[in-house]
C-alpha positions in Angstrom: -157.9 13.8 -68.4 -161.4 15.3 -69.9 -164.4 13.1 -69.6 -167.7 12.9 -70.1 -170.6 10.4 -69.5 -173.3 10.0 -67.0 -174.1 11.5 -63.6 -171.3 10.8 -61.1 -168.7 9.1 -63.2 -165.4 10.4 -62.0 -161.8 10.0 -62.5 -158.8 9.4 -60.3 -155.0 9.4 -60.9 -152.8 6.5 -58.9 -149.4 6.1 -58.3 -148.7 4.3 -61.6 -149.7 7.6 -63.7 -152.6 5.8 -64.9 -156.3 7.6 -64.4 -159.0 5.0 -63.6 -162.5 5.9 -64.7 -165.6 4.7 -62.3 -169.1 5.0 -62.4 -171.6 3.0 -60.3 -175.1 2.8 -62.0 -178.5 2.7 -59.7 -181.4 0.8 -60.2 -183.2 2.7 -62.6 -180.0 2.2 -64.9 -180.8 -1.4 -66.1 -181.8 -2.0 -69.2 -180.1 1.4 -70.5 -176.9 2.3 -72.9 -174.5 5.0 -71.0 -171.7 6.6 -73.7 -167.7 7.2 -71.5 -165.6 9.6 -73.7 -162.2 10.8 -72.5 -159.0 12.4 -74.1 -155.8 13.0 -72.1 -153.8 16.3 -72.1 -151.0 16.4 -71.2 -147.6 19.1 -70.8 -144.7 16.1 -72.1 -144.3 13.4 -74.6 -144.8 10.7 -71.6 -147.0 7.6 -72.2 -150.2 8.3 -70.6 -152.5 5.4 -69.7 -156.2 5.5 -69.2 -158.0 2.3 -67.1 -162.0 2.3 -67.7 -162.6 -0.3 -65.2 -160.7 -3.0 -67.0 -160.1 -2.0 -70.5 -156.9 -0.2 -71.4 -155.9 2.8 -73.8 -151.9 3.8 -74.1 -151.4 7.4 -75.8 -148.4 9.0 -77.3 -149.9 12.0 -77.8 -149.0 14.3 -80.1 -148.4 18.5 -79.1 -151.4 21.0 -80.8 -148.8 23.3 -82.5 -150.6 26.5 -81.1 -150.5 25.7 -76.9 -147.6 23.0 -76.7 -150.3 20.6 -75.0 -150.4 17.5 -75.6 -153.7 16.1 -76.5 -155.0 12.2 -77.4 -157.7 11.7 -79.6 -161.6 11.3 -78.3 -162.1 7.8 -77.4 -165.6 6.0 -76.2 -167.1 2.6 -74.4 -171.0 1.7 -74.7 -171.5 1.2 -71.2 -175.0 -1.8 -70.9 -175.9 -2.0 -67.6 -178.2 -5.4 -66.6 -179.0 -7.3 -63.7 -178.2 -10.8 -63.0 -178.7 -13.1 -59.9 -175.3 -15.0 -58.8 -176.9 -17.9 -56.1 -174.0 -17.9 -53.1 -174.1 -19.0 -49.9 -172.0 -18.2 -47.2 -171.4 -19.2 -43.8 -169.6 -17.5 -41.0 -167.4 -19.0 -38.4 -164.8 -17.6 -35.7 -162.1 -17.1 -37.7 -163.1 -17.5 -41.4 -165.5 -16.8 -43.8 -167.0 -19.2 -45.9 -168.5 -19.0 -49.5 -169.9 -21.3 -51.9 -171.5 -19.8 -55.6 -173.0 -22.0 -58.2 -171.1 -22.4 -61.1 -174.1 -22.5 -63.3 -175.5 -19.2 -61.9 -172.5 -17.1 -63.9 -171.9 -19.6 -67.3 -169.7 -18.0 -69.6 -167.1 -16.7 -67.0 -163.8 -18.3 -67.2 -163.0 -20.3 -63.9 -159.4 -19.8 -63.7 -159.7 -16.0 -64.0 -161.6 -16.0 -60.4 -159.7 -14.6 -57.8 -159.5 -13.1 -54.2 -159.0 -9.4 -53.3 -155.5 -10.1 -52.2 -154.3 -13.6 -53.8 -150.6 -13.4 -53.3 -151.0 -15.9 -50.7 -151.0 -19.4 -51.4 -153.6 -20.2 -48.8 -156.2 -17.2 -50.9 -156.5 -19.7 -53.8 -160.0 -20.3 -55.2 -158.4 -23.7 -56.8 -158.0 -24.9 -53.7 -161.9 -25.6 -52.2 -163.5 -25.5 -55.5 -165.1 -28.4 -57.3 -167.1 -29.2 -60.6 -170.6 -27.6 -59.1 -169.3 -24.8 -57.1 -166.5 -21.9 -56.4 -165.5 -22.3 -53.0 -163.1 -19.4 -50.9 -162.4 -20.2 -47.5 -161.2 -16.6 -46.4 -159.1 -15.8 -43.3 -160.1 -12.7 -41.8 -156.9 -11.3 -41.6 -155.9 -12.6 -45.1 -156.4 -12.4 -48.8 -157.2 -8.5 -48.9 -159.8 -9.2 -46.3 -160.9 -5.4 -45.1 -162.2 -4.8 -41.4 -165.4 -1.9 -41.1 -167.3 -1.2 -37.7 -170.4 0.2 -36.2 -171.2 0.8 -33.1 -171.8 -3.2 -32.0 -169.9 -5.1 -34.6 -167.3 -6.0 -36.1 -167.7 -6.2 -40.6 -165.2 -8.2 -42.2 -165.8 -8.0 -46.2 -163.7 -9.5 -49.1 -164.7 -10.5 -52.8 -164.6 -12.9 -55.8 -163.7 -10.7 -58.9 -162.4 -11.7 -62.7 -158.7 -10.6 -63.2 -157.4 -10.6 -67.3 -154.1 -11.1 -68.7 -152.1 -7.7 -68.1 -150.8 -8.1 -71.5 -154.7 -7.5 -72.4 -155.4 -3.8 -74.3 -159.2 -4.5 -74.0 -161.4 -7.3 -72.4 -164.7 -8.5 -73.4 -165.2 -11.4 -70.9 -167.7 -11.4 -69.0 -166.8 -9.5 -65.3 -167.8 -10.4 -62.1 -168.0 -9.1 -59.1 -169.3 -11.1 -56.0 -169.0 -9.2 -52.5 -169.4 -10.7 -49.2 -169.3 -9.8 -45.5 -169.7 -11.0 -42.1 -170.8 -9.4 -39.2 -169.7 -10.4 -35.8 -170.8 -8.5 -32.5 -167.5 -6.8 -31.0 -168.4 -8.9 -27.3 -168.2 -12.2 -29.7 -165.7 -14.6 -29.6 -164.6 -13.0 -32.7 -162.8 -9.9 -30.5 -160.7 -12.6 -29.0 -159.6 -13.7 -31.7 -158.8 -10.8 -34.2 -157.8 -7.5 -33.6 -157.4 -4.8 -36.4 -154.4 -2.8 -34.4 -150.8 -4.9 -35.3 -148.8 -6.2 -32.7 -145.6 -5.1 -31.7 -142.5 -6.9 -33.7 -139.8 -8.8 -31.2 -136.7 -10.1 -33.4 -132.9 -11.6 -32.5 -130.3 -11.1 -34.2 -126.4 -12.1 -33.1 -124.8 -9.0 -31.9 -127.5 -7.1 -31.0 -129.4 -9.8 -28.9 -133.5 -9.6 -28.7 -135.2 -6.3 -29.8 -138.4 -5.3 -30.3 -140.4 -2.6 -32.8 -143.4 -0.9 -32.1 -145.2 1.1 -34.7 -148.1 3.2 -32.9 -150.4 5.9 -34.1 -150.5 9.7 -32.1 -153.6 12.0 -32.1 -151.3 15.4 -31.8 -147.6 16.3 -32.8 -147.1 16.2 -29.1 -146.9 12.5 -29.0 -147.9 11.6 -25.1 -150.5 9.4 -25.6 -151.1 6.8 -28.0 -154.2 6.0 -30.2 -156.3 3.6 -28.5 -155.4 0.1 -30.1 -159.1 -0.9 -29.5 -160.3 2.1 -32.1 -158.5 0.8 -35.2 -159.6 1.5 -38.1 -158.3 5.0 -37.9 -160.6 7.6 -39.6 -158.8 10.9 -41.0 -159.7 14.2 -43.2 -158.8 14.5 -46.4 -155.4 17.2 -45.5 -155.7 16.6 -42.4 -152.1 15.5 -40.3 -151.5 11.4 -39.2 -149.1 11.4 -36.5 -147.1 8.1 -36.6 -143.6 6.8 -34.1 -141.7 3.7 -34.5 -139.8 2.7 -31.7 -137.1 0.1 -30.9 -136.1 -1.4 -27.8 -133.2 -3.3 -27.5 -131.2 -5.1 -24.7 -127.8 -3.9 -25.9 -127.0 -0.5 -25.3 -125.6 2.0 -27.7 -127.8 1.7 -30.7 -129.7 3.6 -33.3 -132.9 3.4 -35.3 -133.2 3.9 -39.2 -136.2 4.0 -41.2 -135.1 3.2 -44.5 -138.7 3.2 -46.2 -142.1 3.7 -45.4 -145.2 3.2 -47.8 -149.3 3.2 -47.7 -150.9 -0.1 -49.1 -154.6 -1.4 -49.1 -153.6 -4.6 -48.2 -151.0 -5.2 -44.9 -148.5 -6.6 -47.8 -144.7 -5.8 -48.4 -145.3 -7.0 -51.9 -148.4 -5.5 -53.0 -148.6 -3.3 -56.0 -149.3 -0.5 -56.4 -148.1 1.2 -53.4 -147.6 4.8 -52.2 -144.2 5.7 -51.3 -143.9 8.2 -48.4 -139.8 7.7 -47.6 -138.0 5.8 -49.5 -134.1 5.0 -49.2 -134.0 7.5 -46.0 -135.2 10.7 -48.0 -138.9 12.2 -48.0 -140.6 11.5 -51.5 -144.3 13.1 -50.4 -144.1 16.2 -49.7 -146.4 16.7 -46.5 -143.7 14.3 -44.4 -142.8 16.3 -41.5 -139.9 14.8 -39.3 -140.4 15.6 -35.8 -137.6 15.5 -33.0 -137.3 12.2 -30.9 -136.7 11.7 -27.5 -133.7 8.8 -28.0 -131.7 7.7 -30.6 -133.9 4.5 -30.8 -137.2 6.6 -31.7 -138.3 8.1 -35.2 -141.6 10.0 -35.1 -142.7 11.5 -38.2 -146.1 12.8 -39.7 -148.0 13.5 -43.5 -151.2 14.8 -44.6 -154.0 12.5 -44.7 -154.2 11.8 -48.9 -156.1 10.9 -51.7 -154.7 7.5 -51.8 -156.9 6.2 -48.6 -159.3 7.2 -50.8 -159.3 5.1 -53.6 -159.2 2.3 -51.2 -161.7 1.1 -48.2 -158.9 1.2 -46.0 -155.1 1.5 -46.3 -152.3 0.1 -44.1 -148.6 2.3 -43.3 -145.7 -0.5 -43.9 -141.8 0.3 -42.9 -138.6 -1.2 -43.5 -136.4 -0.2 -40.7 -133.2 -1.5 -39.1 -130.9 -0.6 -35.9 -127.2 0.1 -36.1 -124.0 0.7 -34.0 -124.9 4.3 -32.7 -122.1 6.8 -33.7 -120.3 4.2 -36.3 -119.6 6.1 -39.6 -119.7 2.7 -41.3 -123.6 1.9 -41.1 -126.4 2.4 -43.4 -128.1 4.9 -40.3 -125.2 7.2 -40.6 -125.5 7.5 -44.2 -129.1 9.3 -44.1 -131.1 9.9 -46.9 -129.3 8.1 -50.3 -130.4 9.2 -53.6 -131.3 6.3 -56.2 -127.9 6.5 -58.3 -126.2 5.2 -55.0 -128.1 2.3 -54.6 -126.0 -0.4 -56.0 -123.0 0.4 -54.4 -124.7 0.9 -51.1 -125.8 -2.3 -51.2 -123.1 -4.0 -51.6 -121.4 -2.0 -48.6 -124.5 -3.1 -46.4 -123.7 -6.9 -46.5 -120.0 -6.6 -46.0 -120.2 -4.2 -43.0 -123.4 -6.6 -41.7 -120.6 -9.2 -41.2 -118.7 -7.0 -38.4 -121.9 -7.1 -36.8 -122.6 -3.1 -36.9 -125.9 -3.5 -38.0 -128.9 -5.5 -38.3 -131.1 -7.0 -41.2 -134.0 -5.1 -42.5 -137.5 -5.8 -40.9 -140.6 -4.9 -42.2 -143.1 -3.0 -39.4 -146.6 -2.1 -39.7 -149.6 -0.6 -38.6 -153.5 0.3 -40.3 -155.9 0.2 -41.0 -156.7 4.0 -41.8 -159.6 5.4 -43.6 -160.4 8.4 -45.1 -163.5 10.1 -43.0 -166.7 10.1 -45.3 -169.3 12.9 -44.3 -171.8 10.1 -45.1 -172.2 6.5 -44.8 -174.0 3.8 -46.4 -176.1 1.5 -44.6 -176.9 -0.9 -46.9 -175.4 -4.0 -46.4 -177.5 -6.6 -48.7 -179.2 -7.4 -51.8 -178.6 -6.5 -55.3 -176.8 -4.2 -56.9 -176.2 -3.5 -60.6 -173.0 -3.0 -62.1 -171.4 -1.9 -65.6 -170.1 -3.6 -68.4 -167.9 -2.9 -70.7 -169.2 -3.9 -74.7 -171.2 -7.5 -72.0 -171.3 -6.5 -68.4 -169.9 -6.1 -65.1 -171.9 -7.6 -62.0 -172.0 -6.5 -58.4 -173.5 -8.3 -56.1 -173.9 -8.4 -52.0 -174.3 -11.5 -50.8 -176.3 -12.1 -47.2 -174.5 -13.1 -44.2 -175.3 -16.0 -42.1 -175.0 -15.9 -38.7 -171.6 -17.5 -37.0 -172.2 -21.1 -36.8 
C-alpha cells in the first residue's frame, strides 16, 4: 500500500489481508483539516481491503499492462480533528472497575453501538448497568478485553467504551467515540491477591485416562531449565527476537502422549476471538519462525517463534493451544497422525469421534498463557487528561478518563 498524509501516519497489514491506516493527532492539531491518500499494489487479481480507522475500501484492481502490477485508483478522507469533553466517572474497587459517562456529554452517538474491548461475554454488556441518564460498564479485570500494564509499584488495568458499525458498512459517518479508562492498584494491595496476570495450570478428568493436568509455561533460553517467573507477567520481547514456550501434561495413567493440535496469538485470552494469528494449526507449522525442540517425555512439547509484528498492533497478546493426550504408540489416534493438511480434515474428524469411543484418546482442551508485549525503546507516562482524536468526514474522540482511588 502507498500512502500519504501527515507526520506519523503509518500502515499495518493483519492476518485478514486488510492494511489498517492510523494516525494519532497532537494538540496543536485541533481545529485543522489533515488529507489520507492511499492506492494498493498489488502482484494478483486478489481482493485487497484497505481499513482507515473505520471506513472501508474493497479493490479489484486492474494490472498496468507495462509491469503486470496491479494497482487501485488514488483514494482520500478529510481528516477534522476537534476536541470534546466526555464527563465520566469512575470508581475502583478490588476486583472491578467501575464507569459511569453522561449520556448528554456525547449526543448524537447511537447507544446501542457502545461497546466493550472484548464483548463476547454476556457479563461485558453495556445494556446491562446502563439507564436513561448514564452508560454504565461494570468491568472485570480479567474480562471484556480488559489489558494488565505495570510499573515498578502498581498494577494498571485499562479497558475502553468504543462505537462499533454494522460490518456490512463500506463507510461510516457516525459520530466515533472512544472513552479509555484505567485503574491503578499498588502490587502490595489487595488487588495482588486477588488477580494474577500468569494463567493457572489446567487439571481435567476424563473416563479412561482418569485426572490430568496441563501446564503451559514460558522459558527464557532454548535450554528450558528454568521457568519464567509467574510474578513477571506481562512478558516483554524484541521485535525478532525468540519466545521459548513448553506445554506439559501430567497424567495418572501411564503410557500416554501429548499432541498439540493448534496454537495461535490473540489480544484477548479468547478461543473465539477474531482475528487471530495462527502459529500451528492441525499439527503442522504455518509461521515460519516455529522451531520444534526435542522433549524430555512423550508427555512434553516445547517449541519456540520469533517475537512478531502481531504483539505489535496490540497492547499485549495472549498464546492459546488446543491440545489433547492419546494412547502412546496406538496407530489409531489423532497424535499419531502428525501434522494433517486441510483437505483431510473432514474425514479426520469423523475418525476422531469414533476412535474417542474406544477410549484411545481424549477431548480437545484449550490451554493458555500471556500476556506478552512487544519491548518499546520508550514509554509513555502519561496516564490522564485529554487527548484529541480523528474523525473521519465528523470525528473520532479519545479520551483518558482519571482514576479514583480503590474504594
Amino acid at each position: 500500500m502507498i500512502i500519504s498524509g501527515p507526520l506519523n501516519v503509518s500502515k499495518h497489514r493483519n492476518t485478514h489481508n486488510e492494511f489498517v491506516i492510523r494516525w494519532t493527532p497532537v494538540s496543536d492539531d485541533v481545529g485543522d483539516h489533515f488529507p489520507i491518500c492511499f492506492a494498493v499494489e498489488a502482484a494478483t487479481g486478489s481482493a485487497v481491503t484497505s481499513r482507515q480507522t473505520t471506513q472501508h475500501y474493497h479493490y479489484h484492481a486492474t494490472p498496468s499492462s507495462q509491469s503486470g502490477i496491479y494497482q487501485s485508483e488514488m483514494r482520500c478522507v478529510l481528516v477534522d480533528v476537534k476536541m470534546e469533553q466526555v464527563k465520566a466517572h469512575v470508581i475502583c474497587s478490588e476486583s472491578t472497575m467501575r464507569v459511569e459517562v453522561e449520556k448528554s456529554s456525547f449526543s448524537g452517538l447511537h447507544e446501542d453501538h457502545l461497546r466493550l474491548s472484548d464483548p463476547s461475554n454476556t457479563a461485558c454488556s453495556l445494556q446491562r448497568h446502563s439507564n436513561s441518564t448514564h452508560i454504565i460498564a461494570v468491568v472485570p479485570l480479567n474480562a471484556c478485553g480488559t489489558q494488565i500494564e505495570e510499573d515498578d509499584e502498581n498494577l494498571i488495568f485499562k479497558n475502553e467504551i468504543t462505537t462499533f458499525d454494522n460490518n456490512r458498512d463500506l463507510i461510516t459517518r457516525k459520530h466515533l467515540l472512544e472513552v479509555q479508562f484505567y485503574c491503578k492498584y499498588p502490587k502490595r494491595g489487595n488487588v495482588s491477591l486477588s488477580f494474577t496476570a500468569h494463567r493457572k495450570n489446567v487439571t481435567v478428568w476424563e473416563r479412561g485416562f482418569g485426572t490430568f493436568t496441563y501446564g503451559f509455561e514460558f522459558y527464557p533460553d532454548g535450554q528450558y531449565q528454568t521457568v519464567i517467573d509467574p510474578n513477571s507477567y506481562p512478558l516483554e520481547y524484541d521485535l525478532g527476537s525468540r519466545i521459548y514456550m513448553q506445554i506439559e501434561a501430567t497424567s495418572s495413567v501411564n503410557n500416554t502422549e501429548l499432541f498439540v493440535e493448534s496454537c495461535r496469538a490473540a489480544p484477548y485470552d479468547n478461543p473465539n476471538y477474531r482475528p487471530t494469528y495462527s502459529i500451528i494449526e492441525n499439527g503442522c507449522k504455518v509461521d515460519p519462525t516455529v522451531e520444534i525442540h526435542s522433549p524430555s517425555h512423550e508427555n512434553q512439547f516445547k517449541f519456540s517463534i520469533e517475537a512478531f509484528k502481531f504483539i505489535g498492533l496490540h497492547d499485549q497478546v495472549y498464546i492459546s493451544c488446543s491440545v489433547l493426550m492419546c494412547e502412546a504408540g496406538n496407530s489409531q489416534t489423532r497424535c499419531s497422525k502428525g501434522c494433517i493438511n486441510s483437505t483431510r480434515t473432514n474425514g479426520h474428524l469423523s475418525h476422531h469421534r469414533r476412535k474417542r469411543e474406544a477410549v484411545i484418546q481424549s477431548a480437545n482442551h484449550f490451554v493458555s498463557q500471556g500476556p506478552l508485549r512487544l519491548r518499546r525503546s520508550a514509554e509513555g507516562t502519561g496516564v490522564t487528561g485529554m487527548k484529541t482524536g480523528i474523525v473521519l468526514f465528523i470525528y473520532f474522540l479519545i479520551v483518558y478518563l482519571p482514576c479514583l482511588s480503590p474504594s
